[in-house]
Backbone as a printed PyTorch tensor [residue, N CA C, xyz], in Angstrom:
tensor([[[  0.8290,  -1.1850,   0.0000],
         [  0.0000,   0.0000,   0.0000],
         [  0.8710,   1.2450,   0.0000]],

        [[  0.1290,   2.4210,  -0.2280],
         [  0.7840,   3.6100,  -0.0310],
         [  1.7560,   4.3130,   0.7730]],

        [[  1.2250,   3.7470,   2.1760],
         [  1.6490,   4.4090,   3.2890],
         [  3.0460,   3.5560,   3.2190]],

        [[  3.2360,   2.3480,   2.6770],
         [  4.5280,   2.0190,   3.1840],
         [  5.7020,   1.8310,   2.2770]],

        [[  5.1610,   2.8850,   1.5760],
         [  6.5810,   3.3660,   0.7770],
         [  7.3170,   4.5970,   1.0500]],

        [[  6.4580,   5.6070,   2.5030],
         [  7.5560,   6.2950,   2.6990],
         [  8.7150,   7.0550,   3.3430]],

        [[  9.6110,   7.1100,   2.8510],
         [ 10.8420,   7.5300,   3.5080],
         [ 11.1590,   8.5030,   4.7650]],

        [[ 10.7980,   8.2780,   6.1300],
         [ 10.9850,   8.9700,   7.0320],
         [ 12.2890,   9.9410,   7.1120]],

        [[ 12.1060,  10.8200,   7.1960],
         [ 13.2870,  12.1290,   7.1550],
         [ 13.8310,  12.1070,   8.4210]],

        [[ 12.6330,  11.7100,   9.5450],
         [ 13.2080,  12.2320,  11.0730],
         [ 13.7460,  10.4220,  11.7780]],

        [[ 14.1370,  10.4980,  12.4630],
         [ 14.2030,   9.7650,  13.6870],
         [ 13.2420,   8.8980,  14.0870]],

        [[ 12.9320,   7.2690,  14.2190],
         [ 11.5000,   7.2830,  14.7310],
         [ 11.9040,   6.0040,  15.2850]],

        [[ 11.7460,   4.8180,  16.3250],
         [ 12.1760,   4.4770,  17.1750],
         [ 10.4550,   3.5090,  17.7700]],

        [[ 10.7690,   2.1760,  17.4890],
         [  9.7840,   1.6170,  17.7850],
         [ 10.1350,   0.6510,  19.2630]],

        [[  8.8760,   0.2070,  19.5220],
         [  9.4490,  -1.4110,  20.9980],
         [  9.3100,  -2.3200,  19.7830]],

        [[  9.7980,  -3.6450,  20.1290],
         [ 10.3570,  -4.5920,  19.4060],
         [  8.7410,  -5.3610,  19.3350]],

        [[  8.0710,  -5.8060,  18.0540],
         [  6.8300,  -6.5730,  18.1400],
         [  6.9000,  -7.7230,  18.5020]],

        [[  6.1980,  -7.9740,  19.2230],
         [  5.4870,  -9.5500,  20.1860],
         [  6.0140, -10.5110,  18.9760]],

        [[  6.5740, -11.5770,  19.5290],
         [  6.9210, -12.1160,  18.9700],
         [  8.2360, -12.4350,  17.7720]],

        [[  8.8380, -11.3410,  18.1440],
         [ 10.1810, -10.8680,  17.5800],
         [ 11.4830, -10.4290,  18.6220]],

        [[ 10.9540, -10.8780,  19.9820],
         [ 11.6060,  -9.9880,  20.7040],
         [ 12.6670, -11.6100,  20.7450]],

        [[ 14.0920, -10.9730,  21.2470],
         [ 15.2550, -11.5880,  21.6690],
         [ 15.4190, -11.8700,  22.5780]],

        [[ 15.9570, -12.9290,  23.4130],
         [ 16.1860, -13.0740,  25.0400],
         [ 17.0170, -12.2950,  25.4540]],

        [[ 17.6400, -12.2100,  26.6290],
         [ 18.6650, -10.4160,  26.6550],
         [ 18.4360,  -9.5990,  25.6950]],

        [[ 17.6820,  -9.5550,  25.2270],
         [ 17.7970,  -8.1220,  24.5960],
         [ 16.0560,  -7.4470,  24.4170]],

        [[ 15.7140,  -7.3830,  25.4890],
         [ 14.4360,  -7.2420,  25.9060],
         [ 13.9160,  -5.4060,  25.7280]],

        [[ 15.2240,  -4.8530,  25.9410],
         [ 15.0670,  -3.6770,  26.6040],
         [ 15.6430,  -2.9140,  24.4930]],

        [[ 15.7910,  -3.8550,  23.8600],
         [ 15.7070,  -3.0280,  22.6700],
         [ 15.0400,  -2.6010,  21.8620]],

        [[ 15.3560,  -1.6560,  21.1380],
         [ 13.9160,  -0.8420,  20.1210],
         [ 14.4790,  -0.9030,  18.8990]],

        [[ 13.8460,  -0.8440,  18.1950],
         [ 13.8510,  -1.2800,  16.1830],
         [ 13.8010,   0.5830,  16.1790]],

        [[ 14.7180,   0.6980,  15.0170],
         [ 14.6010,   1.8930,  14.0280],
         [ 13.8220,   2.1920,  12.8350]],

        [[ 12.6980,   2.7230,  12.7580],
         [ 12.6740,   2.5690,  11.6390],
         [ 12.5620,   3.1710,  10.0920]],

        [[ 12.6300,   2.5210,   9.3970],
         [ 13.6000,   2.9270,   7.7830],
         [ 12.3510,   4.0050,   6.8650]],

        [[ 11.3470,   2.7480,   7.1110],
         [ 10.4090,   3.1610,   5.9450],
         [  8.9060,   3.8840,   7.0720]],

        [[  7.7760,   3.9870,   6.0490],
         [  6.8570,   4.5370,   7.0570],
         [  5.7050,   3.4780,   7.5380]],

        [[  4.9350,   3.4440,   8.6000],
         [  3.6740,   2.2530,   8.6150],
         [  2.5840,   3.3100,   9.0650]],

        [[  1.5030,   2.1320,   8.8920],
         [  0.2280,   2.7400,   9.2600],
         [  0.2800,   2.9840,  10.9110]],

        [[ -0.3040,   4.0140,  11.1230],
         [ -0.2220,   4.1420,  12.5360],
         [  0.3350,   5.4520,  12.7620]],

        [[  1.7120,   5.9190,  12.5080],
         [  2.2130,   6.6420,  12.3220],
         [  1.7240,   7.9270,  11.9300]],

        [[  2.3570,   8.8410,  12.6090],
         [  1.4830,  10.4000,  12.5650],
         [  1.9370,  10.4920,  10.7930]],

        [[  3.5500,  10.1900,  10.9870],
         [  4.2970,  11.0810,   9.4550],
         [  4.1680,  10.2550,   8.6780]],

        [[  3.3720,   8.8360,   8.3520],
         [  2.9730,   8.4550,   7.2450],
         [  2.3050,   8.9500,   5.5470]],

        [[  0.8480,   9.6320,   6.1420],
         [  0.4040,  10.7790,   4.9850],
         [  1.0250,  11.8450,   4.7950]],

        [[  1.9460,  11.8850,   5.7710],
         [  2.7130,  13.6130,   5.2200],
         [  4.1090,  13.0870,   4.0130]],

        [[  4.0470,  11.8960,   4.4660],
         [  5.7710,  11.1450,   3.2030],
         [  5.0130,  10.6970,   2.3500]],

        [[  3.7150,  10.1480,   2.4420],
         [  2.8700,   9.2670,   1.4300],
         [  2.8140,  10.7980,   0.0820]],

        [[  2.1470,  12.0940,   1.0460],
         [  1.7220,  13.0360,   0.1310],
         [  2.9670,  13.8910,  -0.1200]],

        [[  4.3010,  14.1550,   0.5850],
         [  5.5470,  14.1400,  -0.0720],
         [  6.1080,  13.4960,  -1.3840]],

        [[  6.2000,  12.6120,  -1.0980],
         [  6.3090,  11.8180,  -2.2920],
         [  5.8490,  11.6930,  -3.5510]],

        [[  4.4700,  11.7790,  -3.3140],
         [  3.2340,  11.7300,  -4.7290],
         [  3.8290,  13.1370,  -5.2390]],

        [[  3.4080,  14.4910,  -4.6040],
         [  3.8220,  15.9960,  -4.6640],
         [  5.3480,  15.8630,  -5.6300]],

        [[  6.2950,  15.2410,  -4.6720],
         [  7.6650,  15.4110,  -6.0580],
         [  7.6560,  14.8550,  -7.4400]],

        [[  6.9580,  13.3760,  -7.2800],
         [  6.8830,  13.0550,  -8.6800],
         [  5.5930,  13.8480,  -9.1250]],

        [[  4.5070,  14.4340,  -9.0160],
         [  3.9420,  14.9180, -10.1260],
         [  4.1560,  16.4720, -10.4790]],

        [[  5.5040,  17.2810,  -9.6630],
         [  6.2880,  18.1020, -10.3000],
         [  7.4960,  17.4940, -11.3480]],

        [[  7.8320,  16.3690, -11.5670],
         [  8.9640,  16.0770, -12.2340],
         [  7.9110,  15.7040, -13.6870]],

        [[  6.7980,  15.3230, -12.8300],
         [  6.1510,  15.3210, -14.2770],
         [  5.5010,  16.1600, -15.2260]],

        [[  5.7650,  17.5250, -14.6000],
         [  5.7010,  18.8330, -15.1140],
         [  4.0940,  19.4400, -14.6690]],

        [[  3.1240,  18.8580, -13.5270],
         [  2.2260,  19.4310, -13.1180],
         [  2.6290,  20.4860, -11.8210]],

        [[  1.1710,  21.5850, -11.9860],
         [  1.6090,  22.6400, -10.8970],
         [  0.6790,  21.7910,  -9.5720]],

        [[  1.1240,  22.2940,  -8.5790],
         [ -0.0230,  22.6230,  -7.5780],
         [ -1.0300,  23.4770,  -7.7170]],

        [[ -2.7010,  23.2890,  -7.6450],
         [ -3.3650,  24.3590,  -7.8000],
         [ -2.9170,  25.2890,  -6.0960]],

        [[ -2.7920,  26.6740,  -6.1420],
         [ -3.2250,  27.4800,  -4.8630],
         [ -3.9490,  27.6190,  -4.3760]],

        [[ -5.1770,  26.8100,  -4.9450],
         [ -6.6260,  26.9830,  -3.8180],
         [ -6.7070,  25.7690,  -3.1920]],

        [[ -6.1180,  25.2690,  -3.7800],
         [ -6.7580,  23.6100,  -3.4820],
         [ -5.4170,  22.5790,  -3.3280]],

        [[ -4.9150,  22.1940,  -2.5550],
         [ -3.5470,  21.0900,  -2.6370],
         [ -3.8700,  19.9920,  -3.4000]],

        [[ -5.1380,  19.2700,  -3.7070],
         [ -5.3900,  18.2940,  -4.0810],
         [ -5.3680,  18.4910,  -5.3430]],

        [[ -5.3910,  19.7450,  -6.4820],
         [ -5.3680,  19.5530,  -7.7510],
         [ -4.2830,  19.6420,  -8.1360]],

        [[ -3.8360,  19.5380,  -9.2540],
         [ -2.5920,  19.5130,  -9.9650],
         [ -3.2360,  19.6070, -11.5490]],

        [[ -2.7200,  20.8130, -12.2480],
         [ -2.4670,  21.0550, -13.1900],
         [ -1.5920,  21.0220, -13.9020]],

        [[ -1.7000,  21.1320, -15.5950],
         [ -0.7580,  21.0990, -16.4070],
         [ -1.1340,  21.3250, -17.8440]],

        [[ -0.4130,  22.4860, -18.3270],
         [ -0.8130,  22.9680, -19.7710],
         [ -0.6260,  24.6250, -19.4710]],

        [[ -0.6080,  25.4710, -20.5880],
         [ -0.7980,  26.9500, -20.4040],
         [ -2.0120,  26.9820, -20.8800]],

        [[ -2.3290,  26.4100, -22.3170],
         [ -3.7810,  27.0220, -22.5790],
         [ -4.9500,  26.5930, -22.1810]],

        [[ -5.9950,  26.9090, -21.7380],
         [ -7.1540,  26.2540, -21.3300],
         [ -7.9990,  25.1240, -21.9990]],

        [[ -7.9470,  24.9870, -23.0970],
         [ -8.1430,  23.9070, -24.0690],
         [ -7.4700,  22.4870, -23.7850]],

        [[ -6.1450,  23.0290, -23.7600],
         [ -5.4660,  22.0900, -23.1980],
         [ -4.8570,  21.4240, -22.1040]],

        [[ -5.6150,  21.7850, -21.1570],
         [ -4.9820,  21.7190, -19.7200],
         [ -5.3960,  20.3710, -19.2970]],

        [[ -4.8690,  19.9450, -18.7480],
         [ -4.6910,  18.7710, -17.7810],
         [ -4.8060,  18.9570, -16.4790]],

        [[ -5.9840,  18.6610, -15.7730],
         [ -6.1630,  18.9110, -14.1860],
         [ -6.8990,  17.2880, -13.6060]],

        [[ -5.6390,  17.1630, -12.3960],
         [ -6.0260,  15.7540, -11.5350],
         [ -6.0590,  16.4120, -10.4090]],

        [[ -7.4420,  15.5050, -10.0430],
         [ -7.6340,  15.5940,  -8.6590],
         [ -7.0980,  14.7850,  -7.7010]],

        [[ -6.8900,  15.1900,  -6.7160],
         [ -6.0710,  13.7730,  -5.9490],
         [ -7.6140,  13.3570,  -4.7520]],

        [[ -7.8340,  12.0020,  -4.5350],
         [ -8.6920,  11.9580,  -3.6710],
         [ -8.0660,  10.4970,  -2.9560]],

        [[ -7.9080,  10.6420,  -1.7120],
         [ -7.3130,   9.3390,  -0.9440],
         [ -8.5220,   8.5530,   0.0540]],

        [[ -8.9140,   7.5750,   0.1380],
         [-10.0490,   7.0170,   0.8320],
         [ -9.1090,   5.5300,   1.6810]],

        [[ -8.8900,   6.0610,   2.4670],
         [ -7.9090,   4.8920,   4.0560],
         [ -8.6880,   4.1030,   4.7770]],

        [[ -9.7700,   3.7420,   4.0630],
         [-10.4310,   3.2240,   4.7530],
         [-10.2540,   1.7140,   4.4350]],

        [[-10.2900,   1.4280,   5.9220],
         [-10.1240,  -0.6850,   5.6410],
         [-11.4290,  -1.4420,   5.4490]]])
């Protein structure tokens, strides 16, 4: 899924999941790399991410709206996506 492709920028520091844990080493915590559900900074890397590639793909951000993205100068020809995300399980 979405959320777990992305790349945490900060620091983030989990307890070890049930069933993974080590004998002596009880008191250790996992780092982690990528992003999961749960996580506050998941949709902010999920919508990082989407945001850089659809500037490389030469769309703007609309200013009223974060969710559109345009592309074209003339109105005839413009290209406008909406972004709509539904997280629901």
């Amino acid at each position: 899924t979405a959320f777990l492709h992305g790349v945490l920028k900060e620091r983030v520091l989990m307890e070890q999941p049930e069933g993974y844990i080590k004998k002596g080493k009880e008191d250790m915590v996992c780092l982690l790399r990528k992003s999961l559900y749960g996580l506050k900074q998941s949709p902010r890397e999920w919508n990082y991410r989407f945001h850089t590639f659809m500037v490389k793909q030469g769309y703007l951000r609309s200013e009223y709206d974060p969710c559109v993205y345009l592309k074209g100068s003339e109105v005839r020809n413009m290209v406008y996506l909406l972004l709509y995300v539904d997280d629901m399980l």
